[in-house]
C-alpha positions as CSV (number, residue, x, y, z in Angstrom):
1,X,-95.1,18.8,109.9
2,X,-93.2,19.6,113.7
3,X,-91.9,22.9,114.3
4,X,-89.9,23.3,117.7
5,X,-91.6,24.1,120.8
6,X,-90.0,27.6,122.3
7,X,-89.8,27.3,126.0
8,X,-88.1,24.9,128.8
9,X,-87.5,21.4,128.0
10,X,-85.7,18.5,130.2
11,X,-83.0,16.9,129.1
12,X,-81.9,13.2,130.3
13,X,-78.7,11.8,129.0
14,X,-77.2,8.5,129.2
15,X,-73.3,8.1,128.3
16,X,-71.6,4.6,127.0
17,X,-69.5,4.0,130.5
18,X,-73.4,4.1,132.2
19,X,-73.2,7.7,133.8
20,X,-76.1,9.7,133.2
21,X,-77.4,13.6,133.8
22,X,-80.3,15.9,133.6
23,X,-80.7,19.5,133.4
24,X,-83.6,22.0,132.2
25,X,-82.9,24.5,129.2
26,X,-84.7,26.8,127.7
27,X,-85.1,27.1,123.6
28,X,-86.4,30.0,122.2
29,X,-85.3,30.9,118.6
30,X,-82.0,29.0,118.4
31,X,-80.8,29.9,121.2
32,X,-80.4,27.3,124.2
33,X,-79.9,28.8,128.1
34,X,-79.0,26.6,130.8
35,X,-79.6,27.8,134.2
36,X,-76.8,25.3,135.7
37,X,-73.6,26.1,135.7
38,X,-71.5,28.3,133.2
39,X,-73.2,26.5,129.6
40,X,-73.8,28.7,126.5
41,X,-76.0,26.1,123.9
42,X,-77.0,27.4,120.1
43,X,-79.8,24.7,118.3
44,X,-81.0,24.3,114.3
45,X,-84.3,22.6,114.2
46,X,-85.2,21.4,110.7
47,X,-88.8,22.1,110.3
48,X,-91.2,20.7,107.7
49,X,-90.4,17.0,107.9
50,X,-92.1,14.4,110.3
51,X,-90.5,14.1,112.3
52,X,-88.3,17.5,112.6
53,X,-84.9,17.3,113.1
54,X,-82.3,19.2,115.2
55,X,-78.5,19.7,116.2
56,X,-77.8,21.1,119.5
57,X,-74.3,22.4,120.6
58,X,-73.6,23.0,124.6
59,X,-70.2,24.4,125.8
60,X,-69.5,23.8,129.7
61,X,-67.3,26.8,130.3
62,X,-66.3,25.5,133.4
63,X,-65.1,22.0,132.5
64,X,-64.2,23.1,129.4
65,X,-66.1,20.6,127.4
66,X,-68.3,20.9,124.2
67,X,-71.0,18.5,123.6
68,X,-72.9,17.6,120.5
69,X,-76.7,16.4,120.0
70,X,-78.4,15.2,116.8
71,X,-81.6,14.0,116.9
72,X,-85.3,13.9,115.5
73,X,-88.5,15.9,117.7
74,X,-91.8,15.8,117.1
75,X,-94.5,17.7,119.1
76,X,-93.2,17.5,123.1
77,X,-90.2,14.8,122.7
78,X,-87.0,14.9,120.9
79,X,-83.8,12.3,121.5
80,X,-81.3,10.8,119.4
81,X,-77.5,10.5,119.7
82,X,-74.4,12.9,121.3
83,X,-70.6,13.2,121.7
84,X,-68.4,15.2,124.1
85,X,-65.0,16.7,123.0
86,X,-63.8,17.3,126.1
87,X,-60.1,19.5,125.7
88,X,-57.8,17.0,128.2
89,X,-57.1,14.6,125.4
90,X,-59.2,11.6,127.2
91,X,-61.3,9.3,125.4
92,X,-64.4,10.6,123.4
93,X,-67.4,10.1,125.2
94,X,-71.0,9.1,123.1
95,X,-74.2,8.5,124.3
96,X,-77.9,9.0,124.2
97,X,-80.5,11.4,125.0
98,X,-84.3,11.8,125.1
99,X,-85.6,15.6,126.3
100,X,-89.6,16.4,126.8
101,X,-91.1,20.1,126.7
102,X,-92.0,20.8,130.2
103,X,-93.5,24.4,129.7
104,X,-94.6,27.3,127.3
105,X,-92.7,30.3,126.4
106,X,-94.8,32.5,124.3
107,X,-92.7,34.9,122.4
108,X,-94.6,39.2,122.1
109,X,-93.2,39.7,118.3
110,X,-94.3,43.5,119.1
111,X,-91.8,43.8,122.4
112,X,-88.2,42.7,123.7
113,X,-89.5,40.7,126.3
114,X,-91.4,37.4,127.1
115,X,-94.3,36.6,128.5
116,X,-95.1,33.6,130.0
């Protein structure tokens, strides 16, 4: 059985015309920060199969784009498949992406904070 891993992951993606991007967010109970940029990101995990699986959705604020991620984790790794709707009318971009947990959040259920 996975269960999602709450802390800061890294994120590779590789779109269909062959340009590709990384960037560090941090999941902690379906919510998804991104220190890069203006990006707001909400996540489902679906926990109890093996492997788990997830949808991710990241808005870019400043190029006014909205990206979608489905995929499958399992322990440290999750990947699978996203599309960008991007608001100019262009073309649809897909892709791929992979993402490893690169470090533990450990969530006090008994304050507002988190300690790390």
């Amino acid at each position: 059985m996975s269960t999602i891993n709450n802390g800061t992951w890294r994120f590779i993606q590789k779109w269909s015309d062959s340009s590709h991007y990384s960037f560090n967010a941090t999941l902690i109970n379906g919510t998804l920060t991104i220190n890069d940029g203006e990006f707001f990101g909400t996540y489902t995990a679906l926990d109890g199969a093996n492997p788990g699986q997830i949808a991710i959705a990241i808005a870019d604020f400043t190029n006014r784009t909205i990206t979608s991620y489905v995929g499958n984790y399992q322990g440290n790794l999750m990947g699978g498949q996203m599309v960008g709707a991007p608001d100019n009318g262009s073309a649809t971009p897909k892709g791929v992406w992979t993402a490893f947990h690169i470090s533990i959040l450990e969530i006090n259920e008994g304050s507002y904070g988190i300690e790390v």
